[in-house]
C-alpha positions as CSV (number, residue, x, y, z in Angstrom):
1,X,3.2,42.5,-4.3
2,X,-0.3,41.5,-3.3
3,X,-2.6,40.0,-5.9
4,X,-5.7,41.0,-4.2
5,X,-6.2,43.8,-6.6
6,X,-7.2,41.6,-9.5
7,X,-9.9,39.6,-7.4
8,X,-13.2,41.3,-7.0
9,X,-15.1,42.0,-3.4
10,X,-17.3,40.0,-1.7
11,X,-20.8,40.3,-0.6
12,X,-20.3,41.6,3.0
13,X,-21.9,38.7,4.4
14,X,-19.6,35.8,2.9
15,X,-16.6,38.4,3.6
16,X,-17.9,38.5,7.0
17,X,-18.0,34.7,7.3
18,X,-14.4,34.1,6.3
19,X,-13.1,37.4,8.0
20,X,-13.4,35.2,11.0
21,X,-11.9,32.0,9.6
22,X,-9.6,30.6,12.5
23,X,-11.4,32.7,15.4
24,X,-14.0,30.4,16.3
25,X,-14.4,29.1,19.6
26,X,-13.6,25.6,18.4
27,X,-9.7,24.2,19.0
28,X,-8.7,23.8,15.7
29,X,-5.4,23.8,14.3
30,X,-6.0,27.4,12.6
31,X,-6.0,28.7,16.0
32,X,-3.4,26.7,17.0
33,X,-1.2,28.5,14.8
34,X,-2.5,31.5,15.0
35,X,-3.6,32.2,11.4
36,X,-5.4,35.9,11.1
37,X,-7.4,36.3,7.9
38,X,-6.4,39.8,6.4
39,X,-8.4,39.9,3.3
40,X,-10.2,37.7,1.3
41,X,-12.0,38.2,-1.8
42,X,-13.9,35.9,-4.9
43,X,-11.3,32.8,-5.2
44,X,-8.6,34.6,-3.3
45,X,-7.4,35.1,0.9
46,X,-4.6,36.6,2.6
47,X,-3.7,35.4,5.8
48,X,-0.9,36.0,9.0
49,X,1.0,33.8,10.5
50,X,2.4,35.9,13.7
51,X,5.6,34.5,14.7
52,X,6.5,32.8,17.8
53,X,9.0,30.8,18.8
54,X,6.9,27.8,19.6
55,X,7.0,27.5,15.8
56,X,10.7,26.8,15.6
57,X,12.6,24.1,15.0
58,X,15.9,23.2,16.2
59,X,18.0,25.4,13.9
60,X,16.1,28.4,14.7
61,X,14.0,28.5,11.6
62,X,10.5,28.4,11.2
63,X,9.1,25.3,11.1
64,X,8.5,23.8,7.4
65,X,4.6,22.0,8.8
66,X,4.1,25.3,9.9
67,X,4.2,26.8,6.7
68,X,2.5,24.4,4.5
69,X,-0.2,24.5,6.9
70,X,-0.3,28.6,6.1
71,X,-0.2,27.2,2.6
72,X,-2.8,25.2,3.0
73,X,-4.8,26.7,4.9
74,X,-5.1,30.4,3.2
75,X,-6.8,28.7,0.2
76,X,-9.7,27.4,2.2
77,X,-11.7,30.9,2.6
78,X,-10.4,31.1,-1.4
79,X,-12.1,28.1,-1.9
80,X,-15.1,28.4,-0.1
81,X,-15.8,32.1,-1.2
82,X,-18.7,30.3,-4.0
83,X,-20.2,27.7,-1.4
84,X,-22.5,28.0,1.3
85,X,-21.6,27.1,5.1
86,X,-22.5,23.3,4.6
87,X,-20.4,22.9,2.1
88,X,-17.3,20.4,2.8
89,X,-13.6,20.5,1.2
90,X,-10.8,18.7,1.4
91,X,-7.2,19.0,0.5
92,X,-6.8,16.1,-2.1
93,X,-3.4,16.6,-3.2
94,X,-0.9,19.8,-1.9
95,X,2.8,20.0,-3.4
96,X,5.7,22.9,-1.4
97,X,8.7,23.7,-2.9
98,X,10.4,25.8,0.3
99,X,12.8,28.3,-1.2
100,X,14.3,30.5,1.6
101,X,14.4,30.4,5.1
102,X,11.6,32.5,7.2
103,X,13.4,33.2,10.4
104,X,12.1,35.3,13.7
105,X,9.0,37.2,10.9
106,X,5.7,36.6,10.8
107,X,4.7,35.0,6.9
108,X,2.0,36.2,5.1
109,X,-0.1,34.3,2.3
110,X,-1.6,34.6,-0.4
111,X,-3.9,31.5,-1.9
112,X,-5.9,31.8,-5.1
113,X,-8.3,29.5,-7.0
114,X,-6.7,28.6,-10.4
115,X,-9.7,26.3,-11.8
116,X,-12.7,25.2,-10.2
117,X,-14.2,21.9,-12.0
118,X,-17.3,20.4,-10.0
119,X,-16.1,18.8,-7.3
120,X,-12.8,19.7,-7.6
121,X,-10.4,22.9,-7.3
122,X,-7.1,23.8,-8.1
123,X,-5.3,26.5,-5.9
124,X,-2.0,28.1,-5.7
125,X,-0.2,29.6,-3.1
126,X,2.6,31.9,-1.9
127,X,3.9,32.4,1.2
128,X,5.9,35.7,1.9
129,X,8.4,37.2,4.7
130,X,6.6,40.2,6.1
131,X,9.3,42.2,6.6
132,X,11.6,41.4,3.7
133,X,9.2,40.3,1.0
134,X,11.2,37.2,0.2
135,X,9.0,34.3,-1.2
136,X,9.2,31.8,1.2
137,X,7.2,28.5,0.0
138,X,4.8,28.0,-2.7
139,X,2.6,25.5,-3.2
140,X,0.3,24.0,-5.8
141,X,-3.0,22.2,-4.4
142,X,-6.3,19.8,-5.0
143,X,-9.7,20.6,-3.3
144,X,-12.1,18.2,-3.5
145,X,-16.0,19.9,-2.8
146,X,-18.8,18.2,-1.4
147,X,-22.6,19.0,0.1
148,X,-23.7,17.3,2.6
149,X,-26.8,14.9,1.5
């Protein structure tokens, strides 16, 4: 069940902005793994991870880096939904507990802001089987916010 609903909209340009998180024409690791923003809202995103097998490991599982990189990654646009572009953030701290395996599905996450202090957020996240539903990972994690000088 998606939490979107209790998150409001956007302004269309800052939706905009982080519609295209991970579609840049920079290598990042985002694009390495594929991520695909699918909504994302005041302190809250939604994002893809298609599945490939490149993101396998030996047992035929999805890859547990993989997924705590959906983790942590889906509460960036969540995080910087209330800062302009030149605003920098960093993962401080990040905690997964993995509770079932994802095999051959594509996960999708949800990451939300918990409590934003002021240079410092606290996020949670869920990541999901598509086709089953099954919580996957969660995790629990520290932003730290900065402008540049």
């Amino acid at each position: 069940m998606s939490r979107a609903g209790a998150y409001a909209s956007l302004p269309p340009d800052i939706a905009e902005r982080w519609a295209k998180f991970g579609r840049g024409e920079a290598d990042l690791y985002v694009n390495l793994l594929g991520f695909e923003v699918e909504d994302v809202r005041v302190d809250y995103c939604r994002m893809r991870m298609p599945f490939r097998n490149v993101l396998n490991q030996a047992a035929g599982i999805v890859h547990g880096g993989a997924i705590a990189g959906l983790l942590d990654s889906v509460v960036v646009p969540a995080v910087g939904s209330a800062y302009p572009p030149q605003a920098r953030y960093a993962t401080v701290d990040m905690h997964v507990q993995f509770l079932a395996p994802l095999v051959a599905d594509d996960a999708v996450a949800e990451g939300w802001v918990v409590k934003r202090g002021r240079s410092t957020v606290f996020c949670q996240a869920e990541a999901r089987a598509a086709k089953t539903d099954v919580v996957v990972a969660r995790s629990m994690l520290t932003y730290n916010v900065s402008m540049p000088r």
